[in-house]
C-alpha positions in Angstrom: 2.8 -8.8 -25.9 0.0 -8.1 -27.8 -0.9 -4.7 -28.9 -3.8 -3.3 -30.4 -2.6 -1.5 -33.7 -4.5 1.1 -32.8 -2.6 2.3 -29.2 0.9 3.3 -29.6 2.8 2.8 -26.7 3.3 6.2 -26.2 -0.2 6.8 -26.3 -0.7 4.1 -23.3 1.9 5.5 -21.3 0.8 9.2 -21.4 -2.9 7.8 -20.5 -1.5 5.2 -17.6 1.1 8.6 -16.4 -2.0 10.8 -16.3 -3.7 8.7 -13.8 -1.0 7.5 -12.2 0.7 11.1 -11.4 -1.9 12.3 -9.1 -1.8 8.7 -7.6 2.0 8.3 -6.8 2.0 12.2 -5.2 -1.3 10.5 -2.7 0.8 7.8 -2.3 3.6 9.4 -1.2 1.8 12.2 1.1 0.2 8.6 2.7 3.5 6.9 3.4 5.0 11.0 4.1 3.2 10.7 7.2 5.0 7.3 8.5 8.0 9.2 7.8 7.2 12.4 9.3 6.3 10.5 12.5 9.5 8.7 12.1 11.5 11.4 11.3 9.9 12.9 14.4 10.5 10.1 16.9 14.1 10.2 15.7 14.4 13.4 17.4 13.8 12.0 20.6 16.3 9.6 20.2 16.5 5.9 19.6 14.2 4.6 21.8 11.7 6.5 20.8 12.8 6.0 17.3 12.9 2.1 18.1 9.2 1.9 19.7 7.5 3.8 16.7 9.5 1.5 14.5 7.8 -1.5 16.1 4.6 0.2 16.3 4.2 1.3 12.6 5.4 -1.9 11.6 3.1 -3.5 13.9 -0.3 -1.5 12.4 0.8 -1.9 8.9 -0.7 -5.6 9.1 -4.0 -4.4 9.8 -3.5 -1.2 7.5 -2.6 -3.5 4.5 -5.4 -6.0 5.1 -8.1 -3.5 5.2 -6.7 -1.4 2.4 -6.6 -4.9 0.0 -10.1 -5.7 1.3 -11.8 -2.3 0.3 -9.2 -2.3 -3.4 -11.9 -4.4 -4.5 -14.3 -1.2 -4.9 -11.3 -0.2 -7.7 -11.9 -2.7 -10.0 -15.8 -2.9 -9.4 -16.2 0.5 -10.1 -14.0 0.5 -13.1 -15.9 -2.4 -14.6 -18.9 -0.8 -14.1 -17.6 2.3 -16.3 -16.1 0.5 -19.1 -19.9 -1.6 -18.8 -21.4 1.8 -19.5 -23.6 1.2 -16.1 -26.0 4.1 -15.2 -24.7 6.3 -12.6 -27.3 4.9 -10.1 -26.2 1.5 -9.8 -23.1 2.7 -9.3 -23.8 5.3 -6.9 -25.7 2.5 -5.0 -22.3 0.6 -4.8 -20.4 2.9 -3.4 -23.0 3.8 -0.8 -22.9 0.2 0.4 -19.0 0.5 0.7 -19.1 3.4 2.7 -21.1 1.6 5.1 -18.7 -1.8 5.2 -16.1 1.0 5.9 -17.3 1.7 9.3 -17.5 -1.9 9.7 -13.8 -2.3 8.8 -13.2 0.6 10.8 -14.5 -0.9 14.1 -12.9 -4.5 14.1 -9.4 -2.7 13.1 -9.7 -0.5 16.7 -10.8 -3.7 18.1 -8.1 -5.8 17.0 -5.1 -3.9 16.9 -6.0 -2.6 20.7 -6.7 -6.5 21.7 -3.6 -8.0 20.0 -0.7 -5.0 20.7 0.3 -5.8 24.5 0.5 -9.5 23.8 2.3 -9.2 20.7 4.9 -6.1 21.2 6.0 -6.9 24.9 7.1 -10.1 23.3 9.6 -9.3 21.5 13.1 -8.9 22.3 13.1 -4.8 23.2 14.1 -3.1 26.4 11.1 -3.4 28.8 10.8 0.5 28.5 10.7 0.4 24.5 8.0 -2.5 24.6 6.2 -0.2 27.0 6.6 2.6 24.7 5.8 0.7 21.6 2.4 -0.3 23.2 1.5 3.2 24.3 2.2 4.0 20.6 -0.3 1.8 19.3 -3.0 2.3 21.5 -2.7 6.3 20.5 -2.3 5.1 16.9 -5.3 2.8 16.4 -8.2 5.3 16.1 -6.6 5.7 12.6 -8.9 3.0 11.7 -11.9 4.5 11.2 -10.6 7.5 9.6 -8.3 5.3 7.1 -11.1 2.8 6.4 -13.3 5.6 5.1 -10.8 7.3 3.2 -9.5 4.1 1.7 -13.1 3.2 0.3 -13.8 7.1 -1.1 -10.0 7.2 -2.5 -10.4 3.1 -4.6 -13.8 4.2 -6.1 -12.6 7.5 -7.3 -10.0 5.6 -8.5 -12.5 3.8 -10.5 -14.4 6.3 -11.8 -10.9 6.9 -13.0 -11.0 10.6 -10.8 -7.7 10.5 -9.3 -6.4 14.2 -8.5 -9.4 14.9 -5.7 -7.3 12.2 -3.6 -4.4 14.1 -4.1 -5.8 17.2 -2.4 -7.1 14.8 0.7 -3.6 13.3 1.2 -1.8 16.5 1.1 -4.5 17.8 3.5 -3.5 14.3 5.6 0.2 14.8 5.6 0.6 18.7 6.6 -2.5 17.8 9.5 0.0 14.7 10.5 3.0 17.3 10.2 2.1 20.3 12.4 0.1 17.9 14.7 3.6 16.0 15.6 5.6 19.0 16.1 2.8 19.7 18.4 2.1 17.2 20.0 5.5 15.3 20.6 7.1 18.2 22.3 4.2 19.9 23.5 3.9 23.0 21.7 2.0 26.1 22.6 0.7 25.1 26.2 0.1 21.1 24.3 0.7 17.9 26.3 4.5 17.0 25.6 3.2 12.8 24.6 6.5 12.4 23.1 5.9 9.0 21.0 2.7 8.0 21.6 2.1 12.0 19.7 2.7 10.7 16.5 0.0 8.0 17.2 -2.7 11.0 18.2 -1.3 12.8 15.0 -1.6 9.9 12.4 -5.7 9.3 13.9 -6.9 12.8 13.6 -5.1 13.5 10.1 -6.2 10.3 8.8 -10.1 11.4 9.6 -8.7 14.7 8.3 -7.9 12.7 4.7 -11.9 10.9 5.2 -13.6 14.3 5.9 -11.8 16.3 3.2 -12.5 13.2 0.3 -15.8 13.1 1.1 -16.7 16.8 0.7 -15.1 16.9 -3.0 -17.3 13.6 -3.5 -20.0 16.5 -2.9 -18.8 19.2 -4.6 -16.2 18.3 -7.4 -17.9 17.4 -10.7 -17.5 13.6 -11.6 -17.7 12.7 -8.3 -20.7 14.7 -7.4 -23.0 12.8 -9.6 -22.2 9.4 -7.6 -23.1 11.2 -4.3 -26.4 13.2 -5.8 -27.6 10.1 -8.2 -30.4 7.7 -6.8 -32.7 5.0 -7.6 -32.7 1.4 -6.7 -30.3 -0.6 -7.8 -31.6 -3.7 -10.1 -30.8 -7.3 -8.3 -28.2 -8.5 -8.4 -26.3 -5.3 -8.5 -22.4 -4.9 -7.6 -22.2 -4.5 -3.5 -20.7 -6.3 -0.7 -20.2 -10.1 -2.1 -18.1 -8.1 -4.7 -16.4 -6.4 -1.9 -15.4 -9.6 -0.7 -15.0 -12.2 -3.0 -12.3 -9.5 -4.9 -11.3 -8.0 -2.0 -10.6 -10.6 0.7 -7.9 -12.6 -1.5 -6.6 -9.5 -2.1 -6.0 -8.3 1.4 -4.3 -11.5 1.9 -2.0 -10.7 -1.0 -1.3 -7.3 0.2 -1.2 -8.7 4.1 1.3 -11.9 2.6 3.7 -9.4 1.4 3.6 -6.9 4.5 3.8 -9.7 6.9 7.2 -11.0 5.4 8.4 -6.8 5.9 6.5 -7.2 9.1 8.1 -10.5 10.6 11.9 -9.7 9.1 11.0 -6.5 11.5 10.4 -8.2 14.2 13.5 -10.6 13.5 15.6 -7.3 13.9 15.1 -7.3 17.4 17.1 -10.1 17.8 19.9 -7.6 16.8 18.9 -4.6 19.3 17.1 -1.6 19.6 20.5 0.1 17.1 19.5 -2.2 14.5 15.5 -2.2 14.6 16.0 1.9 14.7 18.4 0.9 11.4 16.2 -1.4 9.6 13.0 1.1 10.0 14.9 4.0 8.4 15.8 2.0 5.3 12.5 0.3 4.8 10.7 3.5 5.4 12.3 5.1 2.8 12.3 1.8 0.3 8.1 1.7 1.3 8.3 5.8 0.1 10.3 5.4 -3.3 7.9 1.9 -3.9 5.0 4.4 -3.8 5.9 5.3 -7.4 5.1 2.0 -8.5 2.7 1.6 -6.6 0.8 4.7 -8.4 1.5 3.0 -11.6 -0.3 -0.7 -10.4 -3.6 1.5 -8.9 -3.7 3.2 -12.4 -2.9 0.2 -14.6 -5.7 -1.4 -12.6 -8.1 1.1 -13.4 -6.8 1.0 -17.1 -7.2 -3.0 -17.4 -10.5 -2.5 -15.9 -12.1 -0.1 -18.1 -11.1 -2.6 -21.1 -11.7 -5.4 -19.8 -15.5 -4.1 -18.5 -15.9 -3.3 -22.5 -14.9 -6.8 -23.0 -11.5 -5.8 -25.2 -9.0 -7.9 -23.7 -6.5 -7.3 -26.2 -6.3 -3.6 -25.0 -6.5 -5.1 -21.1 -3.6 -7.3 -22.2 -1.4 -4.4 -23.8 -2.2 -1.8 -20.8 -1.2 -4.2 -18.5 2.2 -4.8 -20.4 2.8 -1.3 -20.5 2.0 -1.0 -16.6 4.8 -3.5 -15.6 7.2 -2.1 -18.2 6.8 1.2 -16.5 7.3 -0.3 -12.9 10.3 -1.8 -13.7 11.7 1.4 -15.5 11.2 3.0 -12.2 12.8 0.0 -9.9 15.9 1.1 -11.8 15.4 4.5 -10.8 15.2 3.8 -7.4 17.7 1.4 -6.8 20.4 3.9 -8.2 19.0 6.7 -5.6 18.9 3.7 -2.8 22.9 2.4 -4.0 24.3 6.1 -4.3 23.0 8.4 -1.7 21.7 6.1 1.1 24.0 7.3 3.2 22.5 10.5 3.0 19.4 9.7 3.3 20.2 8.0 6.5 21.7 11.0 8.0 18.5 12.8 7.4 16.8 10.7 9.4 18.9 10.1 12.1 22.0 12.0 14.0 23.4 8.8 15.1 26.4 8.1 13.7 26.2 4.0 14.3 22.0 3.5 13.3 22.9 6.3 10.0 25.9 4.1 9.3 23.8 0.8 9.4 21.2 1.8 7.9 23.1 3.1 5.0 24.5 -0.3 4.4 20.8 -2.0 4.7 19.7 0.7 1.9 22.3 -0.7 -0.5 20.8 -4.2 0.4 17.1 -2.6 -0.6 17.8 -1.5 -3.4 18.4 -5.0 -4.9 15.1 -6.1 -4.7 13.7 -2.9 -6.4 13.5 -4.5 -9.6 11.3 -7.5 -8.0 9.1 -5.2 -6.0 8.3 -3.1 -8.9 7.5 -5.9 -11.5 5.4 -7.8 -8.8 3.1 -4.9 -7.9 2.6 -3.9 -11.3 1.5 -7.5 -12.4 -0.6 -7.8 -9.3 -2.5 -4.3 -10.7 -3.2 -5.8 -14.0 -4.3 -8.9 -11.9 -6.6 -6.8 -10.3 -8.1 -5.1 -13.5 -9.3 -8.4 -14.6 -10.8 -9.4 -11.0 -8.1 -11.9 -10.8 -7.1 -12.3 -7.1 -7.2 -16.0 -5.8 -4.8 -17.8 -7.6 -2.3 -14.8 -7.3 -2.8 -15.3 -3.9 -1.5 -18.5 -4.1 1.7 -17.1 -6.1 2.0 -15.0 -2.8 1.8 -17.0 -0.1 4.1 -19.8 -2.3 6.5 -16.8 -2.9 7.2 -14.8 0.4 6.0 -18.0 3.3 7.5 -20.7 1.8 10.1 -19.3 -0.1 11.2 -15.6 1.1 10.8 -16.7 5.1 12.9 -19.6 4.8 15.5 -18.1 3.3 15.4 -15.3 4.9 15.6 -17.3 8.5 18.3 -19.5 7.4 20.8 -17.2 6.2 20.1 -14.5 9.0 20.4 -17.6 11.7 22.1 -20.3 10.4 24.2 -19.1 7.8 26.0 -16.4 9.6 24.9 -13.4 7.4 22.6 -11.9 10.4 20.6 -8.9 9.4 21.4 -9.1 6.0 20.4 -12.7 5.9 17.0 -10.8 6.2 17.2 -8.4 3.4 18.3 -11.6 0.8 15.0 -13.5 2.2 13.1 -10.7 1.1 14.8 -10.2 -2.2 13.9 -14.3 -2.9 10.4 -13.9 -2.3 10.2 -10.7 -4.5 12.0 -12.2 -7.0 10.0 -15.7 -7.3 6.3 -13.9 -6.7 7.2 -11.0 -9.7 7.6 -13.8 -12.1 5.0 -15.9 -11.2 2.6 -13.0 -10.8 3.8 -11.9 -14.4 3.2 -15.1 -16.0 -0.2 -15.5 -14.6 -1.2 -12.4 -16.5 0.1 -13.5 -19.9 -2.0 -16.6 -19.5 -5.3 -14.9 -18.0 -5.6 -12.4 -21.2 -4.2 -14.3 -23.7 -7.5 -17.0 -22.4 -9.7 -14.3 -22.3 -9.0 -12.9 -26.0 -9.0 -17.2 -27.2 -12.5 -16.9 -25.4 -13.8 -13.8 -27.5 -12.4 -15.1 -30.4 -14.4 -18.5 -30.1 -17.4 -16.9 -29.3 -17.0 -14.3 -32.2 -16.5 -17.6 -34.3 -19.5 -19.5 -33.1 
């Protein structure tokens, strides 16, 4: 590791904590309000329970795609700052990603609404889950638009390195998405009674909730209200959508690489019933709430890389990085004990099902192995990100969790007579080859980068 003299690790940490805080609670109120739908469909029992499990696992492939594309304004926006770029160019920027939101926005409705029959009445469900599952989606996909917008507001605040204003929109999201189920599912106060496809309704109008609440404290909040008030044109060649994409696109990929794997073992559960799909969704829901935490960390080591590394001090980008994965693999620990110790617990919470709490109690105890991989690979992949490296970890990914974790996970599920479990060590594989090779692409990307100043320092 190499450390500037000048930071104390304490010092780092404190700063990287300070934005990643605010970013861990948004986080979690964003992933709350999967669990609070399938907390929700739980109550109407397992089939319910089964088809929102499909369905949530089913839209977080076009959730995770979109949400990697527009990441790229993050590290745009952050390099811009540490650059010392006028607020006009940067204003301009983000102007031009709120329009490619609406973009995004319309080909995720599209997409998800074209490609959920097809798809969900394949796999092996009861023809009234399927049925269910499909009705789920279709309710569910007018989160696009809502999500899309939020997503861009939320990664460019995140860059201006203004984190707690997307705090206040996610807790706005998750209490919408909370009353709106209770409402909606059971049919509350003269409401529709939707049942399932309620939590779909819910998610879409809380999620343009989130968008509409963001975008008035980019208005109003200082910090955020000069981006929104400053104008002027932009000089050529100014940061806009070929930055979106050539940063964002091999990043959606990553992001879509790794959900796919979750996505796929899901849909490999239904070889094992509608008990064990209902099983397998409680214990990854709650795995996807407690990887939030470092997940907070990666989005504020990114935006901590980037402001060094747009003021050209890669030896700080290098150490802040370090510090980042240090402190997602302090938390893996964390939540692997929670996940070993108390996952039957947890289970019960989420269902009253003796047989699905009892499995899925056992599958949490199989999560929390790969807690230490998950959290070392996201935080490398952040630091990746603060240097505007994306393609070749991209090619760590796909390596890692299609060629390595799908395998593995397929032949000891299928062939070698550990069924679902087989699963859960497939993933742990891919997790565990992609956190290493993600980690050593970063030593090697900064320790080049501070060579490179050097030489030209020399010359």
């Amino acid at each position: 590791m190499s450390q500037p003299s000048s930071t104390p690790i304490r010092t780092e940490i404190r700063a990287n904590l300070k934005l990643a805080l605010p970013l861990i609670a948004a986080q979690l109120a964003g992933v709350g309000m999967g669990t609070i739908d399938t907390i929700f469909a739980g109550r109407l029992g397992p089939q319910a329970l089964a088809a929102v499990a499909v369905g949530v696992n089913f839209n977080v492939i076009f959730f995770v795609l979109f949400m990697g594309l527009l990441m790229a304004c993050s590290p745009v926006v952050a390099h811009m700052v540490g650059a010392g770029r006028p607020h006009a160019a940067i204003a301009a920027f983000i102007r031009k990603a709120r329009r490619f939101a609406w973009v995004c926005g319309a080909l995720w409705v599209l997409l998800i609404n074209l490609s959920a029959a097809p798809v969900l009445l394949r796999l092996n469900l009861s023809p009234e889950t399927g049925q269910l599952a499909v009705h789920f989606v279709r309710a569910l996909s007018g989160c696009g638009f809502g999500m899309c917008l939020w997503l861009t507001l939320r990664f460019s605040a995140e860059g201006l390195g203004q984190v707690r204003p997307i705090l206040y929109a996610g807790l706005v999201g998750l209490l919408c998405n909370a009353v709106l189920d209770w409402l909606l599912l059971f049919g509350h106060f003269g409401l529709p009674r939707l049942g399932a496809p309620g939590c779909g309704v819910a998610t879409t109008i809380s999620s343009l909730a989130m968008a509409g609440t963001l975008h008035w404290q980019f208005s109003r909040r200082p910090g955020l209200r000069e981006m929104m008030a400053a104008t002027g044109e932009p000089a050529a060649g100014d940061e806009g959508l070929r930055d979106i994409l050539r940063i964002g696109i091999p990043i959606g990929l990553i992001l879509l690489a790794e959900a796919g794997l979750f996505v796929l073992a899901a849909m490999l559960m239904a070889q094992f019933g509608d008990a064990t799909v209902a099983a397998f969704q409680i214990a990854i829901n709650f795995a996807a709430l407690v990887f939030m935490i470092p997940m907070g960390v990666a989005l504020a080591t990114t935006v901590r890389v980037g402001h060094a590394a747009g003021a050209g001090d890669y030896a700080a980008a290098r150490f802040r990085g370090f510090v980042g994965m240090g402190l997602g693999l302090g938390n893996a620990a964390s939540n692997a004990a929670i996940m070993a110790l108390f996952g039957g617990l947890i289970a019960g919470f989420y269902s009253k099902d003796a047989g699905i709490a009892k499995e899925a109690a056992y599958f949490m105890l199989l999560a929390a192995a790969f807690q230490f991989f998950d959290g070392l690979q996201v935080t490398a992949n952040g630091a990746l990100r603060g240097v505007k490296d994306t393609r070749l970890p991209l090619l760590i990914t796909l390596v890692s969790y299609w060629l390595v974790g799908l395998p593995v996970a397929w032949w000891l599920a299928f062939r070698g007579g550990m069924g679902a479990a087989g699963l859960w060590w497939g993933l742990t594989a891919g997790l565990g080859v992609a956190s290493i090779g993600l980690s050593l692409r970063y030593q090697q990307q900064t320790r080049n980068a501070i060579a490179a100043n050097r030489s030209e320092l020399m010359a």
